[in-house]
DOLOLO-160340 format. One line per field, with one value per residue (C-alpha): residue number from 1; residue in one letter; x, y, z. Coordinates in Angstrom, 1 decimal, padded with zeros to 4 digits. Example, Ala and Ser with C-alpha at 12.3 -4.5 7.8 and 13.67 -1.06 7.14 Angstrom:
lummar <- c(1|2)
tidren <- c(A|S)
px <- c(012.3|013.7)
py <- c(-004.5|-001.1)
pz <- c(007.8|007.1)
This chain:
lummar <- c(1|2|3|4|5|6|7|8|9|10|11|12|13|14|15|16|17|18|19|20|21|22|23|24|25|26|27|28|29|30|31|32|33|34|35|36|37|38|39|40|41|42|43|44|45|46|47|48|49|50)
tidren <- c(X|X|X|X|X|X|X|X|X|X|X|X|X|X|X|X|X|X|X|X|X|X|X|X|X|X|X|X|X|X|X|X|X|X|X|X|X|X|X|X|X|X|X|X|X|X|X|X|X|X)
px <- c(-013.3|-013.4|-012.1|-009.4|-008.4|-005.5|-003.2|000.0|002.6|005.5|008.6|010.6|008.5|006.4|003.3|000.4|-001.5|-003.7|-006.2|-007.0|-009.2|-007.6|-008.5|-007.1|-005.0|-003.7|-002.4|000.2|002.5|003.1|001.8|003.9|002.5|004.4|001.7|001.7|003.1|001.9|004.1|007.4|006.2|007.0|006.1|007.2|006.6|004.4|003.9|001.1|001.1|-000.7)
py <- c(-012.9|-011.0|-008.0|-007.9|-004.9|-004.6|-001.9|000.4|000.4|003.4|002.0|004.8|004.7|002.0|003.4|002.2|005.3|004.1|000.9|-000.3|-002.9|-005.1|-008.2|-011.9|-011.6|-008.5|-009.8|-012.4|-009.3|-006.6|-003.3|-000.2|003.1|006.3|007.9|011.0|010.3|012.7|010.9|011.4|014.8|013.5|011.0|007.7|004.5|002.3|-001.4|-004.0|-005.6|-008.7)
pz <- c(-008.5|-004.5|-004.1|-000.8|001.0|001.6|003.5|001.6|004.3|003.6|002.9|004.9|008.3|008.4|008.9|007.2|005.8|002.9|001.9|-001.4|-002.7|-005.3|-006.5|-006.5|-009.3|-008.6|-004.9|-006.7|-006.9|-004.3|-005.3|-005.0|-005.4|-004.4|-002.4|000.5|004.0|006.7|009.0|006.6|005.4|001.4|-001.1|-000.9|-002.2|-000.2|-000.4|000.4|003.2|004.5)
């Protein structure tokens, strides 16, 4: 199976902070992780994006 990175987006501002590297199976579902937003000043979730 590859490995894809892929880039956590916040939900609040948009701004995409963080990259993970997930694999195939993983990338059927969106991942949400409530991570640190220097932007936003909190912790928020963020999402996957393409």
């Amino acid at each position: 199976m590859k490995n894809n990175k892929v880039a956590l987006a916040c939900s609040v501002c948009g701004s995409r902070n963080y990259t993970k590297n997930i694999s195939e199976a993983q990338r059927a579902s969106r991942l949400e992780i409530k991570k640190y937003c220097k932007y936003c000043g909190t912790h928020t979730i963020h999402r996957a994006t393409k």
